[in-house]
MISEZA-546702 format. One record per residue: residue in one letter; x, y, z of N, C-alpha, C in turn. Coordinates in pm, whole numbers, plus 50000, padded with zeros to 5 digits. Layout:
! MISEZA-546702
AXYZXYZXYZ;...
This chain:
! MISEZA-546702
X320342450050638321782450650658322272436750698;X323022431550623323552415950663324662421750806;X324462404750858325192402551001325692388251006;X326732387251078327252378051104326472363751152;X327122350151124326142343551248326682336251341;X327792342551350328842333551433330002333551411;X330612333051509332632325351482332742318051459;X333212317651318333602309251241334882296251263;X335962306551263337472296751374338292311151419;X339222306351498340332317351514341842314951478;X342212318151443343692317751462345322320851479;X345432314851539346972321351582348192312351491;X349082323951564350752317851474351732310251554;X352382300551600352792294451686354282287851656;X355592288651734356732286351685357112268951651;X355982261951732356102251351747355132242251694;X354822238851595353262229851541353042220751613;X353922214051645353902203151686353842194751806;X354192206151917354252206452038352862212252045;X352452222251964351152229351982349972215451959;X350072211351825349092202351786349062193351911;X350352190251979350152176152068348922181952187;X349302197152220348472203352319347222200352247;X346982209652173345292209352130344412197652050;X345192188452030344842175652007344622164252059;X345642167552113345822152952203345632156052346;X346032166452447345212173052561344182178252546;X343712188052454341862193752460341142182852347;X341822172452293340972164552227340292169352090;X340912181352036340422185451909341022175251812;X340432177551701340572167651558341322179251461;X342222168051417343472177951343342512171351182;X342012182451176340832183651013341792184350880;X342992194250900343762195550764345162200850827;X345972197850699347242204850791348322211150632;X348932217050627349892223650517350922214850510;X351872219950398353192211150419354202213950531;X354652201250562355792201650680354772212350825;X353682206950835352242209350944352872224550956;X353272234750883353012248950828351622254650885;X351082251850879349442254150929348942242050954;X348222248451059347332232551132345592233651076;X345092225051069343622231151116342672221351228;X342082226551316341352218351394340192220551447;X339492209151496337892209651487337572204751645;X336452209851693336282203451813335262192451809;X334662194251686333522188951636333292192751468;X334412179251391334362180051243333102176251149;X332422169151193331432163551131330272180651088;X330772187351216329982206351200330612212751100;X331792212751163332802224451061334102223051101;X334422226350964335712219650880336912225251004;X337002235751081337782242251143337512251751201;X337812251251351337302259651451338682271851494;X339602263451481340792267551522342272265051415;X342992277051374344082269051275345232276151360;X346272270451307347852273751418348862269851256;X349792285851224350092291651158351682292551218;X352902280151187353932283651182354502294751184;X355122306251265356212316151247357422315551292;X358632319551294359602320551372359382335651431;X359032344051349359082356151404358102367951401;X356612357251426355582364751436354492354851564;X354112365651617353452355451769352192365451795;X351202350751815349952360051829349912361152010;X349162376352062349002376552160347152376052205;X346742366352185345212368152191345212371452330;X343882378352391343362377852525343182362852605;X342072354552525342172340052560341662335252432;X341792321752436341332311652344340252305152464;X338942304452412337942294852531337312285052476;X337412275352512336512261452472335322254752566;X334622249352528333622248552607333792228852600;X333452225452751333182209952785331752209252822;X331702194352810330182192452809329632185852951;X330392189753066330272184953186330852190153282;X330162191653426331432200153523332262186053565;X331572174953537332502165953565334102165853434;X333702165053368334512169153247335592183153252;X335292190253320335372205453358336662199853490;X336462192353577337242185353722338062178453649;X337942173553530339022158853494339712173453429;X339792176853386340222187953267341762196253389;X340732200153483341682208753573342482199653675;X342322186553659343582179853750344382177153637;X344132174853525344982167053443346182183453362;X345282196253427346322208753393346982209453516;X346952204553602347492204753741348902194753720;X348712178353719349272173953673350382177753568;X349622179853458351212181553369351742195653404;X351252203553492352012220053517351872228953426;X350462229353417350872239453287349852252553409;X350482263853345350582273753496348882279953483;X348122280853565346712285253630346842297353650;X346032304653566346182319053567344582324253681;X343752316053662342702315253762341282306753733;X341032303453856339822293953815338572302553882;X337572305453799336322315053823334952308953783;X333882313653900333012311753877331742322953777;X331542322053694330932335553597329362335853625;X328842324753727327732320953715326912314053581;X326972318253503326452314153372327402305453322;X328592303653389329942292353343330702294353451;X331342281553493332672279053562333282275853428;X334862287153481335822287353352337402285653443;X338252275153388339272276653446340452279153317;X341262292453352342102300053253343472292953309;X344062293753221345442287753218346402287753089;X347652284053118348702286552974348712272852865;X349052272252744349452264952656351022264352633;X351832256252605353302254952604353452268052535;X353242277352433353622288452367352962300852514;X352782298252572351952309452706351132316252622;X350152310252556348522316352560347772315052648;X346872322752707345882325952766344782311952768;X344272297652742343292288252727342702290952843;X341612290352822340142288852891339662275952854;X339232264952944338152255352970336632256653025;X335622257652980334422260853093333212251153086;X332252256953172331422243853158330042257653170;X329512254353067327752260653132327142259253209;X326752262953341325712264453438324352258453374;X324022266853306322782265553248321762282453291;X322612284253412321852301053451322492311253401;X321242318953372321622331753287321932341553397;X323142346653410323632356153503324032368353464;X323992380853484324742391353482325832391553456;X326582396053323328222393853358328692415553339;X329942417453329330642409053442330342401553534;X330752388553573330682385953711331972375353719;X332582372253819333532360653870334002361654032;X333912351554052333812346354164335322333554195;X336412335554276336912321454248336072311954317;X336512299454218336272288354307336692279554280;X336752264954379337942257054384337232242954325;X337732238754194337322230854098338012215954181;X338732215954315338972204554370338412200354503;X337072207154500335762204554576335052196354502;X333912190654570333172177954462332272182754425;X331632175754303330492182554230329552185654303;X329452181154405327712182554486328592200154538;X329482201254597329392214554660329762221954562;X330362219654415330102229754359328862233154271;X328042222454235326732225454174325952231554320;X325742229554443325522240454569325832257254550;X327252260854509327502274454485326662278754360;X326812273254236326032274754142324472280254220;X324072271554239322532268154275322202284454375;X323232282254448322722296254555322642310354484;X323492310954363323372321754297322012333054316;
Protein backbone atom coordinates (compact mmCIF):
# COMPACT_ATOMS: atom_id res chain seq x y z
CA UNK A 1 0.00 0.00 0.00
CA UNK A 2 1.82 3.30 -1.01
CA UNK A 3 2.33 6.18 1.72
CA UNK A 4 3.25 9.41 1.85
CA UNK A 5 6.85 10.72 2.61
CA UNK A 6 6.32 13.89 3.77
CA UNK A 7 4.87 17.51 3.52
CA UNK A 8 5.36 18.56 0.69
CA UNK A 9 4.30 22.68 1.13
CA UNK A 10 1.14 24.24 2.54
CA UNK A 11 -0.87 26.80 1.57
CA UNK A 12 -2.91 29.55 2.34
CA UNK A 13 -4.90 32.52 0.69
CA UNK A 14 -3.94 35.94 1.90
CA UNK A 15 -5.54 39.56 1.14
CA UNK A 16 -2.27 41.08 1.02
CA UNK A 17 0.87 39.43 -1.04
CA UNK A 18 2.84 41.73 -0.35
CA UNK A 19 2.76 42.71 3.06
CA UNK A 20 2.60 38.84 3.49
CA UNK A 21 5.77 38.14 1.28
CA UNK A 22 7.60 41.09 3.24
CA UNK A 23 6.62 38.91 6.52
CA UNK A 24 7.75 35.55 5.29
CA UNK A 25 10.61 36.68 3.41
CA UNK A 26 12.10 39.18 4.62
CA UNK A 27 11.21 38.50 8.63
CA UNK A 28 11.34 34.43 8.60
CA UNK A 29 13.97 34.70 5.81
CA UNK A 30 12.24 32.35 3.31
CA UNK A 31 13.22 32.56 -0.50
CA UNK A 32 10.49 33.82 -2.75
CA UNK A 33 11.18 30.56 -5.42
CA UNK A 34 8.26 31.68 -7.96
CA UNK A 35 5.54 34.06 -7.98
CA UNK A 36 2.20 34.51 -10.57
CA UNK A 37 1.22 37.61 -12.26
CA UNK A 38 0.79 40.85 -10.34
CA UNK A 39 2.48 38.23 -7.12
CA UNK A 40 -1.30 36.44 -7.44
CA UNK A 41 0.43 33.53 -5.83
CA UNK A 42 3.61 33.49 -4.07
CA UNK A 43 5.83 30.52 -3.73
CA UNK A 44 8.47 30.07 -1.03
CA UNK A 45 11.27 27.97 0.16
CA UNK A 46 13.04 27.81 3.39
CA UNK A 47 15.61 25.92 1.75
CA UNK A 48 15.42 26.10 -2.36
CA UNK A 49 18.32 24.34 -3.40
CA UNK A 50 15.75 21.05 -1.55
CA UNK A 51 12.51 22.01 -2.88
CA UNK A 52 11.04 24.18 -5.15
CA UNK A 53 8.30 25.28 -2.39
CA UNK A 54 7.50 24.73 1.04
CA UNK A 55 4.94 27.29 1.42
CA UNK A 56 2.66 29.26 -1.40
CA UNK A 57 0.27 32.41 -0.45
CA UNK A 58 -2.75 32.61 -2.87
CA UNK A 59 -4.26 36.20 -3.37
CA UNK A 60 -8.14 36.46 -2.32
CA UNK A 61 -10.31 39.27 -1.50
CA UNK A 62 -12.86 37.03 -0.30
CA UNK A 63 -11.52 33.81 0.70
CA UNK A 64 -9.18 33.42 4.00
CA UNK A 65 -7.49 30.50 5.19
CA UNK A 66 -7.93 29.66 8.89
CA UNK A 67 -5.04 27.12 9.53
CA UNK A 68 -4.40 25.93 13.23
CA UNK A 69 -0.62 27.09 12.87
CA UNK A 70 1.94 27.40 10.26
CA UNK A 71 5.45 26.02 12.16
CA UNK A 72 8.91 26.51 11.03
CA UNK A 73 11.76 25.20 12.44
CA UNK A 74 15.35 27.36 13.33
CA UNK A 75 18.52 25.94 13.60
CA UNK A 76 19.48 27.34 17.04
CA UNK A 77 17.95 28.29 20.47
CA UNK A 78 20.16 31.09 19.94
CA UNK A 79 18.41 31.76 16.66
CA UNK A 80 15.08 30.78 18.44
CA UNK A 81 16.04 34.27 21.22
CA UNK A 82 16.93 36.56 18.16
CA UNK A 83 13.63 35.41 16.47
CA UNK A 84 11.44 36.23 19.69
CA UNK A 85 12.88 39.75 20.46
CA UNK A 86 12.79 40.81 17.01
CA UNK A 87 8.58 39.53 17.29
CA UNK A 88 8.62 41.55 20.39
CA UNK A 89 10.03 44.47 18.77
CA UNK A 90 7.97 44.87 15.75
CA UNK A 91 4.54 43.83 17.94
CA UNK A 92 3.37 41.30 16.32
CA UNK A 93 0.97 39.75 19.17
CA UNK A 94 2.40 36.34 21.27
CA UNK A 95 -0.11 33.94 21.52
CA UNK A 96 2.40 31.82 23.81
CA UNK A 97 5.84 30.76 24.24
CA UNK A 98 6.14 26.82 25.30
CA UNK A 99 8.36 24.46 26.21
CA UNK A 100 7.31 20.81 24.35
CA UNK A 101 10.46 19.30 25.61
CA UNK A 102 11.37 17.79 22.34
CA UNK A 103 11.12 21.70 21.06
CA UNK A 104 10.87 25.16 22.48
CA UNK A 105 8.16 26.75 20.20
CA UNK A 106 7.16 30.33 20.36
CA UNK A 107 3.42 30.88 18.64
CA UNK A 108 2.48 34.16 17.55
CA UNK A 109 0.44 36.25 14.71
CA UNK A 110 1.43 37.23 11.04
CA UNK A 111 -0.02 40.74 9.76
CA UNK A 112 -3.19 38.62 8.20
CA UNK A 113 -3.57 36.99 12.18
CA UNK A 114 -2.33 33.49 11.43
CA UNK A 115 -1.38 31.35 14.00
CA UNK A 116 3.13 31.18 13.13
CA UNK A 117 5.06 29.01 15.18
CA UNK A 118 9.01 29.39 15.46
CA UNK A 119 10.83 26.40 17.30
CA UNK A 120 14.00 25.04 17.95
CA UNK A 121 14.72 21.11 18.62
CA UNK A 122 15.91 20.02 21.94
CA UNK A 123 17.29 17.13 20.55
CA UNK A 124 15.16 14.98 23.45
CA UNK A 125 12.61 12.73 22.61
CA UNK A 126 9.72 13.59 24.96
CA UNK A 127 6.20 12.54 25.41
CA UNK A 128 3.87 14.92 23.78
CA UNK A 129 1.34 16.26 24.59
CA UNK A 130 3.48 18.19 26.65
CA UNK A 131 4.08 22.24 27.19
CA UNK A 132 5.40 23.96 29.65
CA UNK A 133 5.74 28.00 29.45
CA UNK A 134 8.87 29.41 29.35
CA UNK A 135 10.54 32.62 29.14
CA UNK A 136 12.71 32.82 25.87
CA UNK A 137 14.20 36.24 27.65
CA UNK A 138 16.26 34.15 30.09
CA UNK A 139 19.78 33.20 28.75
CA UNK A 140 20.69 30.23 27.01
CA UNK A 141 22.56 28.62 29.87
CA UNK A 142 19.19 28.68 32.04
CA UNK A 143 17.21 27.70 29.39
CA UNK A 144 19.29 24.75 27.98
CA UNK A 145 19.20 23.94 32.30
CA UNK A 146 15.21 23.51 31.99
CA UNK A 147 15.66 21.46 28.91
CA UNK A 148 18.33 19.32 30.54
CA UNK A 149 16.25 18.66 33.85
CA UNK A 150 13.53 17.18 31.86
Amino acid sequence: MPKVTGLGHVGIYVRDPQRMMEFYSGFLGMSVTDRGPDDGIVFLSANPAIEHHEFAMVQSADRRSDPQQISFTVGSLADLRNFYAQILERGYPVDMVVNHGNAIGCYFRDPEDNVVEVYWHTGKDWPQPYGDPIDLSASEEELLDIVAAL
